[in-house]
C-alpha positions, 0 to 999 in steps of 0.5 A: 568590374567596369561593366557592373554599372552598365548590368545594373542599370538593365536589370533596373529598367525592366523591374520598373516596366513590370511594377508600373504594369502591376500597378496599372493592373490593380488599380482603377483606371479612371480618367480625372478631368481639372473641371471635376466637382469635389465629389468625385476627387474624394475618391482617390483622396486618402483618408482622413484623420478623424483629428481634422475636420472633414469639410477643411481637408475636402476645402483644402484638398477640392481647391487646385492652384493652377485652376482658378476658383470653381464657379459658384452658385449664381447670386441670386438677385435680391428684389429692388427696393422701391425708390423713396419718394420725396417727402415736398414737391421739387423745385420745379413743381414749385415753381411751375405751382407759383406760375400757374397761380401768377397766371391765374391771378393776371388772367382773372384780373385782366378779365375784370379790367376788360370787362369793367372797360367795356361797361363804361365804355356801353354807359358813355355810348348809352349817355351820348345816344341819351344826350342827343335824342334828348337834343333832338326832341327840344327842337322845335318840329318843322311845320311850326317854322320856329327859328331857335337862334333869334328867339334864343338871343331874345329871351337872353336880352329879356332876362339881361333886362330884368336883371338890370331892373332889379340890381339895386333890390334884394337878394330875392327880386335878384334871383326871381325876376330875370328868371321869371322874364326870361321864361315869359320871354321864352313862352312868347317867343319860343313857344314850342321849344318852351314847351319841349323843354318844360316837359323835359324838365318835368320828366326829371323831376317826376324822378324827385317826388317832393320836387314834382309836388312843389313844383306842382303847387307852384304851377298851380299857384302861379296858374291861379295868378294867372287866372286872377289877374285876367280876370281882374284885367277884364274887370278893369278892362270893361269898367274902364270901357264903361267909363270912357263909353259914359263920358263920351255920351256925356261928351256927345250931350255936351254937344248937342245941348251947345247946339 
């Protein structure tokens, strides 16, 4: 009785060694890998009830807890989706915009007040070149030997004297007479700078067309006065001399007849 323990569990050890032979002899030896796919796990699954559905129990049974979840298909990339543009320019193409107009509007300026400067500044070279030929050509030449200074201050005397002549007479003896003096003086003494300054003065006023007409019918009025009063002065002058002529040979008869 104390040794039927010890008998049992030696009969038991080789019940067991011939049951895991027979059943390694009837089934299918085939090896399972954890990394297997589904598809070949569904092998040694048991079958399924027709109560559940198939895809739970495979998604169920294909899902191991100690192996972390089977990679999936690769996301596939969805394209891009273009950036959307602004609806206005951004702040600084604005300001580079506003920059590029106020350097426009300073250089166009700029250019302007440039060039007007230089134009005025051609006109006053011009006026001055203008200003001292036209000096120049009132001097008189040098072959003629006529001094400006004294002739000057004669012709200034000249007019000084005839305004002191005409002070106590009208607005028009005035204004006329010391002008009047002044320019015979001028003629007198100054005869080629006269000249020089009658053309000039000519010149100008050719750019006035009824100035330069009156100013020919004055000359020519005053010329026939001229011619008039010359004439007139010979006439005066030779009757003058034929009676000084007459009473000098009365004077001379006088004489003889006394004898």
């Amino acid at each position: 009785m104390a040794f039927r323990p010890i008998l049992s569990k030696r009969a038991a050890l080789p019940a067991a060694i011939g049951t895991l032979a027979t059943s390694t002899l009837l089934l299918p030896t085939r090896t399972l890998h954890a990394e297997a796919p589904p598809e070949d796990l569904t092998v040694l699954l048991p079958p399924i009830s027709p109560s559940r559905p198939q895809s739970t129990n495979l998604s169920k049974m294909s899902r191991k807890p100690i192996y972390d979840d089977l990679p999936s298909s690769p996301p596939t990339t969805s394209p891009t989706s273009p950036t959307p543009s602004p609806r206005g320019p951004t702040p600084t193409s604005r300001l580079a915009t506003q920059i590029g107009h106020a350097r426009s509007f300073l250089a166009a300026h700029i250019g302007h007040a440039e060039d007007r400067f230089n134009n005025t500044m051609t006109r006053a070279f011009s006026l001055e070149q203008s200003l001292t030929s036209t000096l120049a050509s009132l001097a008189p030449a040098v072959e003629t030997h006529e001094r400006i200074l004294p002739g000057a201050l004669y012709v200034l005397v000249a007019a000084m004297a005839g305004s002191i002549v005409t002070r106590n007479r009208n607005i028009l003896l005035r204004a006329t007479v010391p002008l009047g003096v002044g320019v015979g003086a001028g003629w007198v003494v100054l005869p080629h700078t006269t000249r020089n300054v009658a053309d000039l003065v000519w010149r100008y006023e050719e750019r006035v067309p009824v100035l330069a007409m009156n100013h020919l019918r004055a000359r020519g009025a005053a010329e026939e006065a001229w011619r008039q009063a010359r004439s007139r002065g010979e006439r005066v002058g030779r009757w003058a001399d034929e009676r000084v002529r007459e009473g000098r040979e009365g004077v001379e008869g006088w004489v003889r007849k006394g004898r």
